[in-house]
C-alpha positions as CSV (number, residue, x, y, z in Angstrom):
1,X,-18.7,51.5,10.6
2,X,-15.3,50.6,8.8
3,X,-14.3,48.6,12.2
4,X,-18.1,46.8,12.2
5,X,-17.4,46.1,8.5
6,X,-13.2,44.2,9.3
7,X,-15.1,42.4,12.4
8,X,-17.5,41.2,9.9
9,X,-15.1,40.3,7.2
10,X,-12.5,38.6,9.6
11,X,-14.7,36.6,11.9
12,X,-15.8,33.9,9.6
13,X,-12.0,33.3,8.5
14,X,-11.5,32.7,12.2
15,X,-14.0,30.0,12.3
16,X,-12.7,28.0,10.2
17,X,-9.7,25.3,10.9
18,X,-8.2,22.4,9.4
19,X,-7.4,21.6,13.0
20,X,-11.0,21.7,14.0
21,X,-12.4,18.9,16.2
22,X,-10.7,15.5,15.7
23,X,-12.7,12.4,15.6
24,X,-10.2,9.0,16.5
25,X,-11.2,6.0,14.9
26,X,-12.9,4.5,18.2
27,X,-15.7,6.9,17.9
28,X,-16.7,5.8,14.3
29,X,-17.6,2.5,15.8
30,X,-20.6,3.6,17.1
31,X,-22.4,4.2,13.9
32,X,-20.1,2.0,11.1
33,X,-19.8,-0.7,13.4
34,X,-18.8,-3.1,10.7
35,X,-16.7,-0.6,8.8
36,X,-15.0,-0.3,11.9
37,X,-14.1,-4.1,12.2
38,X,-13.3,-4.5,8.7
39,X,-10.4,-1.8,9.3
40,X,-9.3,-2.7,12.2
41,X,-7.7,-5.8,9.9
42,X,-6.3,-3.3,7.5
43,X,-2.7,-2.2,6.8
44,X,-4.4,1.8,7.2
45,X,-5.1,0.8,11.1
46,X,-1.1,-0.1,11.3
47,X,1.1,2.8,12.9
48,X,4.2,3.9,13.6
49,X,4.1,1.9,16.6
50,X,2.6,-1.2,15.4
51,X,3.9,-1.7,12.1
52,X,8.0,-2.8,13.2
53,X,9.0,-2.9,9.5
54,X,8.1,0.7,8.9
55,X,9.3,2.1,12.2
56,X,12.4,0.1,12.2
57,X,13.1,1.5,8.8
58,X,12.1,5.4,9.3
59,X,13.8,5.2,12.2
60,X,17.5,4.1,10.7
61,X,16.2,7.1,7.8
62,X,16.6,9.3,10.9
63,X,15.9,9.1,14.8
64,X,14.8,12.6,14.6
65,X,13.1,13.9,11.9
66,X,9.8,11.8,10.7
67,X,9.7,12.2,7.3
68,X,7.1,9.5,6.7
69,X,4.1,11.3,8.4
70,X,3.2,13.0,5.4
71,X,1.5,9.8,4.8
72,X,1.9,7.2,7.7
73,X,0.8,9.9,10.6
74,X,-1.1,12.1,8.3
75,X,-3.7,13.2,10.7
76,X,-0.7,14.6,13.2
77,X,-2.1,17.8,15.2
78,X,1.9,18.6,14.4
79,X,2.3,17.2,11.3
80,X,5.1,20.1,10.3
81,X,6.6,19.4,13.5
82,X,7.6,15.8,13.0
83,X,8.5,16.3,9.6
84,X,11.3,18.8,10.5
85,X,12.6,16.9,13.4
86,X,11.2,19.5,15.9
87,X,8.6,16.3,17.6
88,X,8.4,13.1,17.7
89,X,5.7,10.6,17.3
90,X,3.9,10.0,20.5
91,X,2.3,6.8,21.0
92,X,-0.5,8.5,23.7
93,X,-1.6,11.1,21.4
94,X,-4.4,9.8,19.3
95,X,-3.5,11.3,16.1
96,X,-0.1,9.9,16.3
97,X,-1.3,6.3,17.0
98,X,-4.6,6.2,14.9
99,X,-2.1,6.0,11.9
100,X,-4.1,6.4,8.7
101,X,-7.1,7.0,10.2
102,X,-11.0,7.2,9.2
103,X,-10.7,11.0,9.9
104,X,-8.2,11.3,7.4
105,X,-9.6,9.4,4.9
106,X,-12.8,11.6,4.6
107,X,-11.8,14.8,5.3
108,X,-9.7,15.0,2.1
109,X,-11.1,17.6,0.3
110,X,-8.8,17.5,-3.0
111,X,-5.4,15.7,-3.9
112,X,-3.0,17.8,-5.9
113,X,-0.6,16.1,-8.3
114,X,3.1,17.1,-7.8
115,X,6.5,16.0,-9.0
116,X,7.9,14.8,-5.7
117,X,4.4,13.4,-4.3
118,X,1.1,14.4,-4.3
119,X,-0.4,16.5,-1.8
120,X,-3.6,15.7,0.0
121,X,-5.5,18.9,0.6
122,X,-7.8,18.6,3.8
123,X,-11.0,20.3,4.4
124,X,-11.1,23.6,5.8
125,X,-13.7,22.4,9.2
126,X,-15.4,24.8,11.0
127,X,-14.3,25.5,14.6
128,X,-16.8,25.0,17.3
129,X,-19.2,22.7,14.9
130,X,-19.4,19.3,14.6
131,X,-17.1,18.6,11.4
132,X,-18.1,17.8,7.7
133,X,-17.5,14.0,6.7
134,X,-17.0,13.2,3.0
135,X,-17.5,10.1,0.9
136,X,-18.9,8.3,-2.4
137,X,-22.5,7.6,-0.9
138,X,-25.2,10.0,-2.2
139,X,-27.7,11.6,0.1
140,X,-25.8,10.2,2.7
141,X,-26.7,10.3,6.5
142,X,-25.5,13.2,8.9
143,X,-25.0,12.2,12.8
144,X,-24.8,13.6,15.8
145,X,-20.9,13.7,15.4
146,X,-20.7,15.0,12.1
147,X,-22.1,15.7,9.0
148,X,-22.0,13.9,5.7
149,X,-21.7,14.9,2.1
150,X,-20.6,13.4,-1.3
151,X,-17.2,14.5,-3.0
152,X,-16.9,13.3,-6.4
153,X,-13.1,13.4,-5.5
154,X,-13.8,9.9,-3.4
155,X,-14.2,8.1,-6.8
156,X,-11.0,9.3,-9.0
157,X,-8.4,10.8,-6.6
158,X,-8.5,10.1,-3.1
159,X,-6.2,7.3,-3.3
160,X,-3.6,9.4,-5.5
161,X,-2.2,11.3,-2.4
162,X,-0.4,8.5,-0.7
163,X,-0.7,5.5,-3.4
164,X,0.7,7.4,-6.6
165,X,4.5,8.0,-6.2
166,X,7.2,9.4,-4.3
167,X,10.9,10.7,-5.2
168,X,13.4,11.1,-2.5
169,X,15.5,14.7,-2.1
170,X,17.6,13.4,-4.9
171,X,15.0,13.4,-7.5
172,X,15.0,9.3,-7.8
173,X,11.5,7.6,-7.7
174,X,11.6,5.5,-4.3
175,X,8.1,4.7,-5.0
176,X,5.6,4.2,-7.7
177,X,2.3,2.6,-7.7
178,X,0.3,4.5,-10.3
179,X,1.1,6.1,-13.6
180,X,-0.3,9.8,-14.7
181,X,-3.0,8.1,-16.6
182,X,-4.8,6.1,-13.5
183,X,-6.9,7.4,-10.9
184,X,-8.3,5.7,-7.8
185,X,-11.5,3.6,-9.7
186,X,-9.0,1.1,-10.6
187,X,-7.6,0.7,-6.6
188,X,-11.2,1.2,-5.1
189,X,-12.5,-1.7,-7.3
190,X,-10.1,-3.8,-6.4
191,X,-9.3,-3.3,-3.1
192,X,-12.5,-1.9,-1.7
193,X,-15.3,-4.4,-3.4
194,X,-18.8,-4.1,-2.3
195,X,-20.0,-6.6,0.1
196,X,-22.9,-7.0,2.2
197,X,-24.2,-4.5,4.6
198,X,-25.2,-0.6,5.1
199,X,-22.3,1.9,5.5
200,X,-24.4,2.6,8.8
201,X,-25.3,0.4,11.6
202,X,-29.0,1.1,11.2
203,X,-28.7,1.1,7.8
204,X,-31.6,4.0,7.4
205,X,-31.4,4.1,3.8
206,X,-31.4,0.5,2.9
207,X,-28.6,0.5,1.0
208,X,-27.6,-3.0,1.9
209,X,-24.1,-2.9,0.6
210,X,-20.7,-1.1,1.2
211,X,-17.3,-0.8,0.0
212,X,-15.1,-2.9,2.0
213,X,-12.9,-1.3,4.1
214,X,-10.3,-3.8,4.5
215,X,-8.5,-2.7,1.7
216,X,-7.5,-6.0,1.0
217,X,-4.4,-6.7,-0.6
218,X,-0.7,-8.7,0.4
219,X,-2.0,-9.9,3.4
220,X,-5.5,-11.7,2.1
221,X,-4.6,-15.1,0.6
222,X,-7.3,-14.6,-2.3
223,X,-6.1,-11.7,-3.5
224,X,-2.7,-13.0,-3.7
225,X,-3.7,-15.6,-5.6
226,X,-5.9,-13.7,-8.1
227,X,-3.4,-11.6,-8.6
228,X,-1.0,-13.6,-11.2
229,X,-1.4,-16.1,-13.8
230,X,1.2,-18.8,-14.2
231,X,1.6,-20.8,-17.6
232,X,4.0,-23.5,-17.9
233,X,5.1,-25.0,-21.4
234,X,8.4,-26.6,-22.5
235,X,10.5,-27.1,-26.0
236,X,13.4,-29.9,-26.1
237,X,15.4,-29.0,-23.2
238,X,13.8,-25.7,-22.3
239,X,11.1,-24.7,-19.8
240,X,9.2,-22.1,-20.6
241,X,7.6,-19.6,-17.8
242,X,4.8,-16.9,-18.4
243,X,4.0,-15.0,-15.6
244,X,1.6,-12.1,-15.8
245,X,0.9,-9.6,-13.6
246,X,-3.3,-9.0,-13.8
247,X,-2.8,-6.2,-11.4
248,X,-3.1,-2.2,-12.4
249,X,0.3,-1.3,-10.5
250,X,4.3,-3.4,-10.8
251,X,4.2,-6.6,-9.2
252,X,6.9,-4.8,-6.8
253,X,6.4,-1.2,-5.2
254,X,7.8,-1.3,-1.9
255,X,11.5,-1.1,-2.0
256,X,11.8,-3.6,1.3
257,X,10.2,-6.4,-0.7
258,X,10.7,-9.5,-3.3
259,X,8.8,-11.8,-4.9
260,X,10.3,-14.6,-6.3
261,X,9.6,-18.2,-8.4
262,X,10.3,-21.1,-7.0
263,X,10.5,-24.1,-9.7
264,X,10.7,-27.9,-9.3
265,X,11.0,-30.2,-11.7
266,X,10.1,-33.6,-10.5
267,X,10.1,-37.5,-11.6
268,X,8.8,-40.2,-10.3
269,X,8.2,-37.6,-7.1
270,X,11.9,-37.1,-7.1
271,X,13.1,-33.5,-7.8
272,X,15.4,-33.5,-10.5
273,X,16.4,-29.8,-11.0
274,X,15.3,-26.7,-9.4
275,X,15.8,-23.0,-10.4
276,X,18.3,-22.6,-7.6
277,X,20.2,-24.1,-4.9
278,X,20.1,-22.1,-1.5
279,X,19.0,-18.6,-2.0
280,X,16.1,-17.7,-4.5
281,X,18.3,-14.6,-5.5
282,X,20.3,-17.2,-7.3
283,X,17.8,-17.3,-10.3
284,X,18.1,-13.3,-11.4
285,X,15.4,-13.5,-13.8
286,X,12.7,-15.1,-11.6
287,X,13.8,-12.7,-8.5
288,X,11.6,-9.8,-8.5
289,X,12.9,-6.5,-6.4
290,X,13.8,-3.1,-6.7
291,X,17.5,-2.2,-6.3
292,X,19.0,1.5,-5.8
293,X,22.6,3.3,-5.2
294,X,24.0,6.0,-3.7
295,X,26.8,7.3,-5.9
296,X,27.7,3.8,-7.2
297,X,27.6,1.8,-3.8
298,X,23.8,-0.5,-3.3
299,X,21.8,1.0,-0.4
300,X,19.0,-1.3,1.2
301,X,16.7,1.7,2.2
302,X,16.3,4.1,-0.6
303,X,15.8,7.5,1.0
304,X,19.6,8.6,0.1
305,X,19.6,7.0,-3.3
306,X,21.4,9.0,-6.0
307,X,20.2,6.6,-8.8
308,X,18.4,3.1,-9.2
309,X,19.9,-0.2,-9.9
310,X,19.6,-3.2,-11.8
311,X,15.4,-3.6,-11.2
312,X,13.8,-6.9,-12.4
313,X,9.7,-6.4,-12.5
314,X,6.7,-6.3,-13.9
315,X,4.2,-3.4,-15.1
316,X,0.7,-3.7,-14.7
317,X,-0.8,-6.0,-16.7
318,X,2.8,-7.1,-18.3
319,X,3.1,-10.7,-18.9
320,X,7.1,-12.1,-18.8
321,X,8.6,-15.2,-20.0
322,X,11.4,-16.7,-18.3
323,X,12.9,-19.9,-20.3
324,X,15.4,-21.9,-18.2
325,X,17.7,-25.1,-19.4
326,X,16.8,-28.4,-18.3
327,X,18.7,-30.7,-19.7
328,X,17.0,-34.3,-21.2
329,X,13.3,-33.4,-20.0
330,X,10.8,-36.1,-20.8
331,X,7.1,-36.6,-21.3
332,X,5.2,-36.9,-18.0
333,X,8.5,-35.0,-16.1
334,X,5.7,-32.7,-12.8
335,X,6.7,-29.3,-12.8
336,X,5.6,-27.4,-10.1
337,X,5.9,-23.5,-10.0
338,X,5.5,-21.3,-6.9
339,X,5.5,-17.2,-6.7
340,X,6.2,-16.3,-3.3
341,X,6.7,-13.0,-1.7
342,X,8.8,-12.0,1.3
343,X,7.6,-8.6,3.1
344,X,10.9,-7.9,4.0
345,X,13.4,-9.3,1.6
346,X,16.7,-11.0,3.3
347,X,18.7,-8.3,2.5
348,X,16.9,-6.6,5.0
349,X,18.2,-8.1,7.9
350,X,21.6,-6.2,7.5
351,X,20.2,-2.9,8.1
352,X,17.5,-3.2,10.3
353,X,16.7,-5.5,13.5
354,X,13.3,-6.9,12.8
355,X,11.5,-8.7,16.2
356,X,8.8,-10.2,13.8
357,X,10.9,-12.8,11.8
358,X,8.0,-13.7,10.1
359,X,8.2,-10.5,7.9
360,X,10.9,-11.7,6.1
361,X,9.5,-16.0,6.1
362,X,8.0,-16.9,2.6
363,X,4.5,-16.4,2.2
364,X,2.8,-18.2,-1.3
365,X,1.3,-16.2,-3.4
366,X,0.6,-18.8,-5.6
367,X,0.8,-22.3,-7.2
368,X,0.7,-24.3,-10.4
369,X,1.0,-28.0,-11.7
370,X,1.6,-29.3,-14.3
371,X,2.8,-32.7,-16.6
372,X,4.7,-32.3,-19.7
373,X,3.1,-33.7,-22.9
374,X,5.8,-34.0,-25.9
């Protein structure tokens, strides 16, 4: 009887696996057809392998231990492994090269908040049955692949586990992109709005909307734009800048890039004085970037960094003013004013070997005009 009652006991335990049944992001296709299309565009579809920036950068962290999966290769079947240097990252195994992939997303059954990061906690699946699928949709629809239910998890936290922050071994914050206060309604809104058409292909419920899933941001010209305000105004010989940041995180998070301004001042279509000459780093206060150090000495890749540096930015929602000297201005003097951003800021180049020059060409975030009036 006491041996009956351990099999009993044990044998559901067994069942159950986080490594249960993997579904790649190919097979959600069949059902989220659109879904599928719109994240085939996103940065979450980007891996290891496809995204040179990142690789070129983990790899000069360390060509042996993969630190970064926690969060780029989340859905590793050796996840540990890669993380202590024991694998590598395989580009024929499909949770390798799916990089953040639809499986992940909704199988996250809880984030917990930590000091160093935050730690996704996945969903305990059940071995030998199809596996459990969570989202924001209620009474959503079960398939032949999985089942479906709603985890009120999908509307506050989800996003906290990767998007939050992260502080290297030497306790210095590398990354920061939400404060303790926010949770994931703010990102969702913003970079998942609602457009047209059922999360399903068939669309059995008729819901006839669904949250993006191109989780727009950088990359999509309207959101680049919509992002900042610019306001130009001037006083004797001064020209006055406000920018503000409408966005809930800094106008910089990712250590590799910078945003900068870019100001003309022109008359009679001649350009009379610019905010600097050859380099855009030339104009400190209108160069936005995040600096570290390792024991004194500027580092380019911040996973060694003892201590930050000199950091010029903006908070979310924090509006600056940047006044700059322009000697004899006059009424009608055009002064344009351009916020660009470079994915991977010049500086770059000096550490890693990037292929795709484009990553570090300009890209406009956006532009304003305007005449002075006296």
């Amino acid at each position: 009887m006491r041996a009956l009652f351990l099999l009993l006991f044990i044998l559901p335990l067994s069942l159950f696996s986080a490594k249960a049944k993997y579904l790649d992001n190919h097979s959600c296709n069949e059902c989220h057809e659109k879904i599928y299309e719109e994240y085939q565009s996103s940065s979450h579809s980007s891996s290891y392998f496809t995204n040179e920036l990142h690789r070129k950068i983990a790899d000069t962290v360390s060509t042996e231990e993969y630190v970064c999966a926690t969060c780029h290769m989340p859905m590793a079947d050796n996840l540990k492994d890669l993380i202590s240097g024991k694998a590598r990252p395989k580009k024929s195994n499909k949770t390798h090269s799916d990089g953040v992939s639809c499986f992940f997303c909704h199988t996250i059954a809880y984030v917990k908040k930590s000091h160093e990061f935050n730690i996704n906690i996945k969903a305990r699946q059940a071995e030998r049955y199809k596996p459990t699928i969570y989202g924001r949709l209620n009474n959503p629809d079960d398939s032949d692949k999985h089942s479906s239910t709603n985890n009120p998890i999908y509307g506050k936290m989800v996003c906290m586990g990767c998007h939050s922050h992260k502080k290297n071994d030497n306790n210095v914050t590398i990354f920061r992109a939400m404060d303790d206060k926010q949770d994931s309604g703010g990102c969702i809104k913003c970079h998942m709005p609602e457009v047209e058409g059922g999360a399903e292909k068939m669309d059995k419920r008729a819901r006839g909307r669904h949250a993006s899933h191109k989780f727009l941001g950088i990359h999509n010209k309207e959101m680049r734009e919509k992002s900042v305000d610019i306001n130009i105004s001037s006083e004797r010989d001064k020209l006055i800048i406000a920018l503000t940041n409408k966005m809930d995180h800094p106008l910089i998070i990712q250590a590799a890039r910078v945003k900068y301004l870019d100001i003309k001042v022109l008359r009679d279509d001649k350009i009379i004085w610019k905010n600097f000459d050859k380099n855009p780093s030339e104009d400190v206060q209108g160069y936005f970037a995040l600096s570290f150090k390792n024991h004194g000495k500027k580092i380019l890749i911040p996973a060694t960094a003892t201590e930050r540096g000199v950091i010029n930015n903006l908070g979310a929602r924090e509006t600056k003013t940047v006044t700059y000297s322009v000697e004899g201005l006059k009424e009608g003097d055009k002064v344009e004013v351009s916020l660009y951003v470079q994915l991977a800021k010049d500086d770059c180049l000096k550490v890693i070997d990037l292929k795709e020059s484009t990553l570090n060409k300009p890209i406009l975030m956006k532009k304003y005009e305007s005449v002075l009036h006296k």
